[in-house]
BALOBA-509962 format. One line per 5 residues: their letters; for each residue x, y, z of C-alpha. Coordinates in pm, whole numbers, plus 50000, padded with zeros to 5 digits. Example, Ala and Ser with C-alpha at 12.3 -4.5 7.8 and 13.67 -1.06 7.14 Angstrom:
// BALOBA-509962
AS> 51230,49550,50780 | 51367,49894,50714
This chain:
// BALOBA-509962
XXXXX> 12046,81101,61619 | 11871,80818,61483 | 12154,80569,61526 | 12244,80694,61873 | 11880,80650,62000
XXXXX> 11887,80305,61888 | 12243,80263,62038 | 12111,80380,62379 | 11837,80185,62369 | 12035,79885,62276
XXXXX> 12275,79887,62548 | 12198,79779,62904 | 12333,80025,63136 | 12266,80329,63326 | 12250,80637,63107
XXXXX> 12496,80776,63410 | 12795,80523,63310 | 12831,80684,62929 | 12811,81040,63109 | 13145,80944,63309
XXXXX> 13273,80772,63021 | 13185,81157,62777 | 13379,81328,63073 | 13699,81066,63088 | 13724,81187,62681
XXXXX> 13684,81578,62798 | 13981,81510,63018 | 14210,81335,62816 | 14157,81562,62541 | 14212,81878,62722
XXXXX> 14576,81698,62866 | 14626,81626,62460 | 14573,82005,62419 | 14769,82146,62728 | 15062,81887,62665
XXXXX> 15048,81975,62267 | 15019,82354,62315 | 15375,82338,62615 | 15542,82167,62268 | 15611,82519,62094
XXXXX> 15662,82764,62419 | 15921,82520,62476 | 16080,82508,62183 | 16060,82882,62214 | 16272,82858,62501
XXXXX> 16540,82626,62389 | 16580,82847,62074 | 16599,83208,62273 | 16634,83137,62681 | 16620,83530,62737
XXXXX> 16263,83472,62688 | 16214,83343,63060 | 16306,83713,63142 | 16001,83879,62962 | 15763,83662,63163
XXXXX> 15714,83724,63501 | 15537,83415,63636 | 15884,83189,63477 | 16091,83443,63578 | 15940,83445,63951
XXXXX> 15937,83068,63928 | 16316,83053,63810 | 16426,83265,64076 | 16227,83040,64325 | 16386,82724,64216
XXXXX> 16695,82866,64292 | 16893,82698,63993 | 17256,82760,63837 | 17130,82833,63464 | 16905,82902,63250
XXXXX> 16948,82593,63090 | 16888,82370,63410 | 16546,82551,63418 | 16458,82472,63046 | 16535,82120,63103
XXXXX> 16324,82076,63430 | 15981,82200,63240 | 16095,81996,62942 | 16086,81687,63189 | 15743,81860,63294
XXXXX> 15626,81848,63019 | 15727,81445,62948 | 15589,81347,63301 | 15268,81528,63157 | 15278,81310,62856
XXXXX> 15347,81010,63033 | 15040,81077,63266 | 14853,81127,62975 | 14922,80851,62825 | 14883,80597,63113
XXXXX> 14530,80797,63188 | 14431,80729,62849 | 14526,80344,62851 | 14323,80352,63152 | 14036,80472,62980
XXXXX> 14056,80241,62727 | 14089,79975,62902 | 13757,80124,63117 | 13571,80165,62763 | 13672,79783,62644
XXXXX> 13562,79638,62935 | 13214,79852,62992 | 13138,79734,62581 | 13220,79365,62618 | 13042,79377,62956
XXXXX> 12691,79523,62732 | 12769,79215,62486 | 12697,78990,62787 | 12411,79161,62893 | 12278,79207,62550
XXXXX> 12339,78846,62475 | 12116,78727,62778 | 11848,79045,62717 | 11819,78892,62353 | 11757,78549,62471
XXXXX> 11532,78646,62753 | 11333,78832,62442 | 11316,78556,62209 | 11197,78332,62495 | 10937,78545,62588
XXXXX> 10766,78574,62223 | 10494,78377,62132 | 10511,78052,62000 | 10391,78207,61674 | 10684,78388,61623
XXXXX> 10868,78110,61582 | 10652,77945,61307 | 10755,78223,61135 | 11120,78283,61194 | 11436,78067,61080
XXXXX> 11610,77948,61388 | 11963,78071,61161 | 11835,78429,61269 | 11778,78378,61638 | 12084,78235,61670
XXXXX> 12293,78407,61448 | 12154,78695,61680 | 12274,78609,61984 | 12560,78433,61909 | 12733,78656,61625
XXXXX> 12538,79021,61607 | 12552,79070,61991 | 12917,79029,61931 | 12947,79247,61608 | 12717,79480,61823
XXXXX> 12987,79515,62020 | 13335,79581,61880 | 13117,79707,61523 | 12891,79916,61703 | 12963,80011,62076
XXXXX> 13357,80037,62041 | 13345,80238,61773 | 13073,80477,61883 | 13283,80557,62180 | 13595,80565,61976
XXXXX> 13411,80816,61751 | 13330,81024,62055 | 13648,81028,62146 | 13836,81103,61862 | 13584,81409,61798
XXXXX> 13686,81608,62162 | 14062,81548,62061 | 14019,81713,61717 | 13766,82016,61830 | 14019,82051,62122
XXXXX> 14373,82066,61906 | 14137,82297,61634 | 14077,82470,61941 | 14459,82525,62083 | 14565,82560,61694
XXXXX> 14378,82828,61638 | 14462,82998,61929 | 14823,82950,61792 | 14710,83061,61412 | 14373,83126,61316
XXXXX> 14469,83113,60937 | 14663,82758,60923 | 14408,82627,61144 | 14090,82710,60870 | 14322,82552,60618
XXXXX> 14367,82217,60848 | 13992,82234,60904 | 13924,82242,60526 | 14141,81975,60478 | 13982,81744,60708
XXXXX> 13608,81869,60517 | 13787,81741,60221 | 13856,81445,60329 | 13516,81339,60494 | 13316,81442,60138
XXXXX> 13385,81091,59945 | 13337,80912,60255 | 12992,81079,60285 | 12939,81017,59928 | 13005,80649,59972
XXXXX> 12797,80578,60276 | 12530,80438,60168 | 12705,80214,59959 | 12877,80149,60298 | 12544,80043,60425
XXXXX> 12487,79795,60143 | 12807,79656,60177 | 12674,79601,60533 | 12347,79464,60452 | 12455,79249,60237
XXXXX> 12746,79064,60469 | 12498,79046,60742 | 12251,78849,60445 | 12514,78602,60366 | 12609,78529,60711
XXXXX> 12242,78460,60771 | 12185,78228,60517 | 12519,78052,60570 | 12394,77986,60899 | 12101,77800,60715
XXXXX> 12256,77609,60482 | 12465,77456,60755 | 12180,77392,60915 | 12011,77206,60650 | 12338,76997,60594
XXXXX> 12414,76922,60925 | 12039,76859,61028 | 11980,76644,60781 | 12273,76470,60734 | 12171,76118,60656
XXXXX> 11928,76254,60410 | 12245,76445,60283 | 12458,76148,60258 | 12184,75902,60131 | 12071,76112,59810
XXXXX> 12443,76191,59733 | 12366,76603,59749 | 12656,76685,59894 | 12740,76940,59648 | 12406,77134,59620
XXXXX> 12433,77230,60030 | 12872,77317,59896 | 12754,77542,59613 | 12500,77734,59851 | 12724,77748,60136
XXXXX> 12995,77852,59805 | 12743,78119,59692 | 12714,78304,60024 | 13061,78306,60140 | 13161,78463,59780
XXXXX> 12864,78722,59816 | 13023,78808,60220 | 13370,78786,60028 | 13324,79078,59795 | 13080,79311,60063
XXXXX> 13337,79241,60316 | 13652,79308,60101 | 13500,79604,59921 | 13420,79771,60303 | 13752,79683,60472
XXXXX> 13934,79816,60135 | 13760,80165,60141 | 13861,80147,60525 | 14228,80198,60443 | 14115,80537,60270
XXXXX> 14056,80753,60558 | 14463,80693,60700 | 14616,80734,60336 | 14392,81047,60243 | 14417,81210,60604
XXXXX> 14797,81187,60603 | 14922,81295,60283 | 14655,81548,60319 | 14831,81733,60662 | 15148,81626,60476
XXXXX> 15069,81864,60201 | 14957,82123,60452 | 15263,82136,60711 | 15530,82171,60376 | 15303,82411,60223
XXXXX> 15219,82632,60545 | 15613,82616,60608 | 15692,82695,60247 | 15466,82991,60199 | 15535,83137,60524
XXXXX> 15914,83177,60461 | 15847,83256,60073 | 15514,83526,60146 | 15470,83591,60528 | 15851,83618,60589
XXXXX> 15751,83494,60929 | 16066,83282,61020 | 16075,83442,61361 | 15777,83248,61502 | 15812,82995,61292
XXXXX> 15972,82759,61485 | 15736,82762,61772 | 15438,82749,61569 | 15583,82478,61372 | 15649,82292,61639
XXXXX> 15273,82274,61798 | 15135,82254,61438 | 15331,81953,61407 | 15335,81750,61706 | 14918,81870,61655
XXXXX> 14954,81743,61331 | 15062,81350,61458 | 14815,81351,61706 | 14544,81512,61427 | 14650,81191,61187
XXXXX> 14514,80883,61391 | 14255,81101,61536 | 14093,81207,61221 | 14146,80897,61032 | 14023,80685,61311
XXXXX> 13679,80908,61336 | 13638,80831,60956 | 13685,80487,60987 | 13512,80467,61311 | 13215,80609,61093
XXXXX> 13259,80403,60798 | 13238,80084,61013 | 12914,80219,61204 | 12778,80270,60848 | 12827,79936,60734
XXXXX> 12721,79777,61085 | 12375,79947,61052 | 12181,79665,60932 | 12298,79525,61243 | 12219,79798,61493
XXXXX> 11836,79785,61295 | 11812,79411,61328 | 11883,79378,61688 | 11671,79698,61762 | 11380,79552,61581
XXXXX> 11390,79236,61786 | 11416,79426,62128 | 11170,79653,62093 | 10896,79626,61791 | 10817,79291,61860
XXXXX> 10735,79408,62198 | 10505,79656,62036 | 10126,79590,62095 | 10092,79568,61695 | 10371,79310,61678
XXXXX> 10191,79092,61949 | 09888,79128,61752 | 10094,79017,61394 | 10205,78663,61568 | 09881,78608,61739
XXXXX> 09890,78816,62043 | 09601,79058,61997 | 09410,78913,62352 | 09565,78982,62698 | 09706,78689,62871
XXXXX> 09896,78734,63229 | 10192,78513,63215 | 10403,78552,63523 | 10701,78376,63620 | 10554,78187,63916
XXXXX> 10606,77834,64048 | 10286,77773,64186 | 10052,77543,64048 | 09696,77587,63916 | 09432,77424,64170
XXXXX> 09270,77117,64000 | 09035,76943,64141 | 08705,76860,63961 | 08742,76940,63540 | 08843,77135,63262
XXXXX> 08617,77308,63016 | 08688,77394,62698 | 08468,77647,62609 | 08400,77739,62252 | 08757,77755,62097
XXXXX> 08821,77944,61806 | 09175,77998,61618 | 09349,78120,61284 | 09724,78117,61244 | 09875,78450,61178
XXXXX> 09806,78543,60773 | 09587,78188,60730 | 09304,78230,60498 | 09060,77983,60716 | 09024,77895,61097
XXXXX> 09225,77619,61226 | 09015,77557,61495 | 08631,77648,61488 | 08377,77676,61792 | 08554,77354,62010
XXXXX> 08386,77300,62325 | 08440,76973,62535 | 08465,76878,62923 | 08812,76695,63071 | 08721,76524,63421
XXXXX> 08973,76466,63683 | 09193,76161,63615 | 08977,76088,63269 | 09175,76030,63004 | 09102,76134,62629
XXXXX> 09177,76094,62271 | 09176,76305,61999 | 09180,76134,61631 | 09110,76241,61281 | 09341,76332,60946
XXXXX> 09653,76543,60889 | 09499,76887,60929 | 09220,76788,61133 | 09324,77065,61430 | 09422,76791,61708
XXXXX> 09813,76986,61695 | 09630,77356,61692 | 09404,77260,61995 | 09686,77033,62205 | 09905,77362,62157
XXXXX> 09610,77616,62276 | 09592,77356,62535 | 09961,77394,62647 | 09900,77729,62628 | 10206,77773,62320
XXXXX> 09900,77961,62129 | 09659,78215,62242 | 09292,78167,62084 | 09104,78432,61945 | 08775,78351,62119
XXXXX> 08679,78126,62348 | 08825,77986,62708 | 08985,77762,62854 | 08881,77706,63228 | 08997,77482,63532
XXXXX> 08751,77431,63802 | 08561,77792,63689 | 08813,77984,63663 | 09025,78113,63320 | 09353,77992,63259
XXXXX> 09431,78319,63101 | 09433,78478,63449 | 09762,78356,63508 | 09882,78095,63229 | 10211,77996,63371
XXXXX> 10061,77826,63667 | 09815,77648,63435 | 10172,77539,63272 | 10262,77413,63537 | 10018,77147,63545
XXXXX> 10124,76961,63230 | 10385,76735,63112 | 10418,76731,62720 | 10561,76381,62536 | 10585,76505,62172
XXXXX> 10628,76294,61885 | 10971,76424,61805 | 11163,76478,62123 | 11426,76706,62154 | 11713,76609,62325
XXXXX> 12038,76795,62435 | 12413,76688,62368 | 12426,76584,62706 | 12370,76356,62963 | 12028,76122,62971
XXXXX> 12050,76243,63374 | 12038,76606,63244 | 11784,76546,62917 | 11535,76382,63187 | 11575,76669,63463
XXXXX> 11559,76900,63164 | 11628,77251,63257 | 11716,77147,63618 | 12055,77207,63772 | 12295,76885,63881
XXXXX> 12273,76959,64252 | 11934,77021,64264 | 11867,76693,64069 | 11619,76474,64265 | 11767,76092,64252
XXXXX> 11409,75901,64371 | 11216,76138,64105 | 11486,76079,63881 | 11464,75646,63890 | 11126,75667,63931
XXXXX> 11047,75797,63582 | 11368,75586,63467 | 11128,75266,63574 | 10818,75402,63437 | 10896,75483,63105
XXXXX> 11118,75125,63024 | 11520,75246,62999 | 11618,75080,63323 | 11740,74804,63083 | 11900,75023,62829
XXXXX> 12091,75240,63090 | 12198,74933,63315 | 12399,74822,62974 | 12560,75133,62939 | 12920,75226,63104
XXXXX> 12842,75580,63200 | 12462,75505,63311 | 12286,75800,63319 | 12591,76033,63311 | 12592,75859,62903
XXXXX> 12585,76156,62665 | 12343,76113,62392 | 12504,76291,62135 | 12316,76560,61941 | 11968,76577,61901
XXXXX> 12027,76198,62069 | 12183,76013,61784 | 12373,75824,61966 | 12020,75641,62074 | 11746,75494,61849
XXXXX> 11399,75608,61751 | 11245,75419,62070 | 11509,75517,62300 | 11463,75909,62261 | 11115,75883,62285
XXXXX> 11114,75706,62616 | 11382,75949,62708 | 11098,76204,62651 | 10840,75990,62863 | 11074,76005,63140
XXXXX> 11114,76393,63112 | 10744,76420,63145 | 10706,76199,63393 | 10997,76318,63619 | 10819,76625,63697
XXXXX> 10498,76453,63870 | 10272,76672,63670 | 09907,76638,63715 | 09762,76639,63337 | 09938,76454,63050
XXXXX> 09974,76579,62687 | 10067,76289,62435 | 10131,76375,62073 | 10177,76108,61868 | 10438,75994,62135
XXXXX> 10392,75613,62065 | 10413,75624,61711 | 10805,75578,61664 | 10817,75232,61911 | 10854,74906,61828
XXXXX> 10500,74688,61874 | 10692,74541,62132 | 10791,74848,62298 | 10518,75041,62265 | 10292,74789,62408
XXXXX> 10524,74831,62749 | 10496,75233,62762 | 10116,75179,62693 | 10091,74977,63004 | 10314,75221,63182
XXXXX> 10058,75476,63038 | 09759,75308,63106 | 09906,75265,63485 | 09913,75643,63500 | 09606,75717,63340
XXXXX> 09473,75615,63737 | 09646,75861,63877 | 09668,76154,63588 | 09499,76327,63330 | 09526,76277,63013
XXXXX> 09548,76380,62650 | 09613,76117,62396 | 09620,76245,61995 | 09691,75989,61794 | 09688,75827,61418
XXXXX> 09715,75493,61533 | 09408,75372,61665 | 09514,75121,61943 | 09719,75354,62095 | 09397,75516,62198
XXXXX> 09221,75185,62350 | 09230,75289,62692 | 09047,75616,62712 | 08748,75737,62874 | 08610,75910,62562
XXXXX> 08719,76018,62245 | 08713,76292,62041 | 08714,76281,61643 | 08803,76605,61456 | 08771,76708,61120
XXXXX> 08836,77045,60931 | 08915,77231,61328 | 08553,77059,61478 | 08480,76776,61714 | 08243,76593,61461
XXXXX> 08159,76293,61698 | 08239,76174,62040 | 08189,75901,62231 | 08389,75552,62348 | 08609,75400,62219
XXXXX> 08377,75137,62079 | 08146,75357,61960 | 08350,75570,61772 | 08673,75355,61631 | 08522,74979,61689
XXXXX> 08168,75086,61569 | 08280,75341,61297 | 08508,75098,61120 | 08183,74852,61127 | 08001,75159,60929
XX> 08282,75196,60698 | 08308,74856,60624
């Protein structure tokens, strides 16, 4: 009940859809049953025609049809009967083909639910979490979810109405053989019961492997001319060699026990249909109505054979596919959980709607007493920060490696939540609706990400082709120095980058990044470190760009090196999460380095 209560919370449908789908395997296993139980009437009939004379409805209906024989009559239901099987058979293709198509329909859904998820967390999550298990998520457990978990399930189902309903007919037919057939089929589910939670382990530890293969590639790949430079080539092979051997034996272990269920199942009812024929000639002496129940025992017997081996191995491979189930379950719907929000740094309420509308700004923002701990940190990152941003001022933050300039430019962008203290623009709280506050700022980070794409589509980031905007588009071209640099290329702005942009330099990504920021006109400016991998040369040229903007925006400058900060209004030098000392730039860089001196 467990596992079907995560299943149905899992899936993305209306409860409605797996009702018809529960009534589509009533009806195809009650056609099984009628069209198993005509098998052995009709044989009745071939073997003793005067049988149509003791009943009256197929002796009325024989006299209806009006035929020559007896035998013309047999062979018209016996063609009944095959119509009835074909119909069967196409209904249950049909069904199939219904189920398939409803499961790989949830993988899409659950593939875009899970991403919509993941993009919703908090920032903190992902300081956390391996990017090998977000994307190993979407991209290969909403698959196995699918044909490990959904197909399956159904198939389960399924199988389960076509053997209660054959049990059903058989023991209609003989009470006694059907018990023994029933027993059988208990003997053949107690190993697999035994085994399943070694199933589950088997499971677990696959799903572990694949994880961390995921990782390792990662760390190859990513760092590839680290890789190649130190000549450790082999240490990422033997990791990536460790895991696939440790998937290798969970996965051949599972799929080998998997072949148990057919094998067992069939020379069980193999055993049974000799034996029951055996001991009812040698001890029942029942040869008379043999035949017939022979006949629906066996025909019973090959549909009883997939059917019961398919529901064990249907079982074993929801077993093993548990860690699965649990992993994407946990993702959907714990860390949605108030207590999980309050784990990655969630505890306060923040409205974050998915408007387009942009936070009035028109006089200054105050920051108001800021406090902040990451998630399990033994000390505050950020400790009682209070300063006031005018409109169109521009400001610097400075100070060492740890000082809390990252913590408070990412409370800023509103990536992390503080624990006390606001943020306000013009009076009012940013928390009221922080995706309009979001709206306001552009963010140039140190280390830009870039697609493997176009520089058109890196710049309009997130922005579909036709709804591009050219003049936007050159204008931040200009303004952040690449006219040059895409003027020399073929392609022009259609010029993919490669990955992560290597393709491009240090200098060229980062302007890249400039431009993104800049393309969508926003009002307050975020720079991390986004100098510090130019040339003198160029960075002197996006300064002036900078410095050009600075008239017309707001903005946030943190910074190591020093010049990069010459043009603001005021700075702001932090040490151990506090401002210790503000001021001008002269006073504080020009007139501190005097004092250190």
């Amino acid at each position: 009940m467990k596992y079907l209560s995560q299943f149905l919370f899992v899936i993305s449908t209306r409860k409605i859809d797996l009702l018809l789908i529960v009534f589509f395997f009533v009806v195809i296993s009650l056609l099984d049953a009628i069209g198993i139980g005509l098998i052995g009437p009709f044989i009745g009939l071939a073997v003793k025609p005067e049988t149509i004379e003791r009943s009256a409805w197929l002796y009325s209906l024989y006299g209806y049809l009006n035929l020559k024989s007896i035998n013309q009559f047999i062979a018209l239901i016996g063609l009944a009967i095959i119509i009835l099987f074909y119909f069967k058979s196409f209904l249950y293709y049909r069904i199939q083909n219904y189920v398939l198509k409803f499961c790989y329909t949830q993988q899409v859904w659950l593939r875009l639910r899970m991403l919509r998820t993941y993009l919703s967390l908090p920032y903190t999550f992902y300081l956390k979490t391996n990017s090998a298990h977000v994307i190993q998520n979407i991209g290969t457990e909403s698959a196995n979810f699918t044909y490990s978990i959904a197909v399956p399930l159904l198939n389960s189902i399924a199988n389960a109405f076509v053997l209660a309903v054959i049990l059903l007919l058989m023991a209609k037919t003989d009470l006694l053989a059907t018990v023994s057939i029933f027993g059988i089929l208990l003997v053949a589910i107690v190993p697999f019961h035994y085994f399943r939670h070694r199933v589950a382990l088997w499971g677990k530890e696959g799903l572990e492997a694949n994880t961390e293969t995921i990782r390792v590639v990662n760390h190859a790949i990513g760092g590839l001319k680290t890789t190649k430079l130190i000549g450790c080539e082999s240490f990422f092979e033997n990791q990536l060699l460790a895991q696939a051997n440790k998937y290798s034996k969970a996965a051949s272990l599972f799929h080998s026990f998997q072949q148990l269920p057919r094998i067992v199942v069939e020379a069980l009812l193999i055993t049974f249909v000799v034996g029951f024929v055996s001991l009812s000639l040698v001890i029942a002496e029942r040869s008379d109505s043999l035949v017939s129940v022979l006949g629906i025992f066996a025909i019973a017997s090959v549909r009883i054979i997939p059917s019961a081996s398919q529901l064990l191995t249907c079982m074993g491979v929801l077993r093993n596919n548990k860690p699965t189930l649990d992993r994407i379950y946990l993702d959907l719907k714990e860390l949605e959980t108030p207590e999980s929000l309050k784990y990655l740094g969630m505890s306060r309420k923040v409205n974050s709607s998915k408007t387009t509308q942009v936070h009035p700004f028109t006089d200054k923002i105050v920051i108001d007493e800021l406090s902040y701990s990451y998630p399990g940190a033994a000390r505050q990152s950020l400790k009682d920060v209070s300063l006031t941003i005018r409109k169109g001022e521009s400001i610097a933050l400075i100070g060492k490696s740890g000082a809390g300039k990252t913590t408070l430019s990412d409370i800023f962008l509103g990536l992390l939540i503080p624990e006390s203290g606001d943020i306000q623009v013009d009076g009012e709280s940013i928390y009221k609706d922080l995706r309009s506050w979001q709206n306001l700022i552009g963010y140039i980070p140190q280390s830009i990400f870039l697609m493997d794409d176009t520089i058109e589509r890196n710049i309009a980031f997130g922005i579909p082709d036709e709804q591009i905007d050219k003049q936007k588009l050159d204008a931040a071209i200009k303004k952040s120095q690449l006219t040059e640099l895409i003027e020399q290329l073929p392609e022009g702005v259609h010029t993919f980058v490669g990955e992560n942009g290597v393709r491009l330099s240090g200098g060229q990504r980062q302007r890249i990044g400039i431009a993104r920021a800049l393309y969508y006109e926003r009002e307050i400016l975020v720079l991390d470190e986004a100098t510090s991998a130019l040339d003198n040369e160029t960075e002197s040229l996006i300064s002036e760009a900078l410095r050009e903007l600075g008239r017309t925006k707001t903005m946030i400058v943190i910074a190591h090196r020093l010049t990069t900060v010459e043009h603001c209004d005021r700075v702001y030098e932090m040490s151990n999460g506090q401002i210790v000392r503000s001021g001008s730039y002269q006073e504080i860089v020009i007139e501190g380095q005097s004092h250190d001196d």
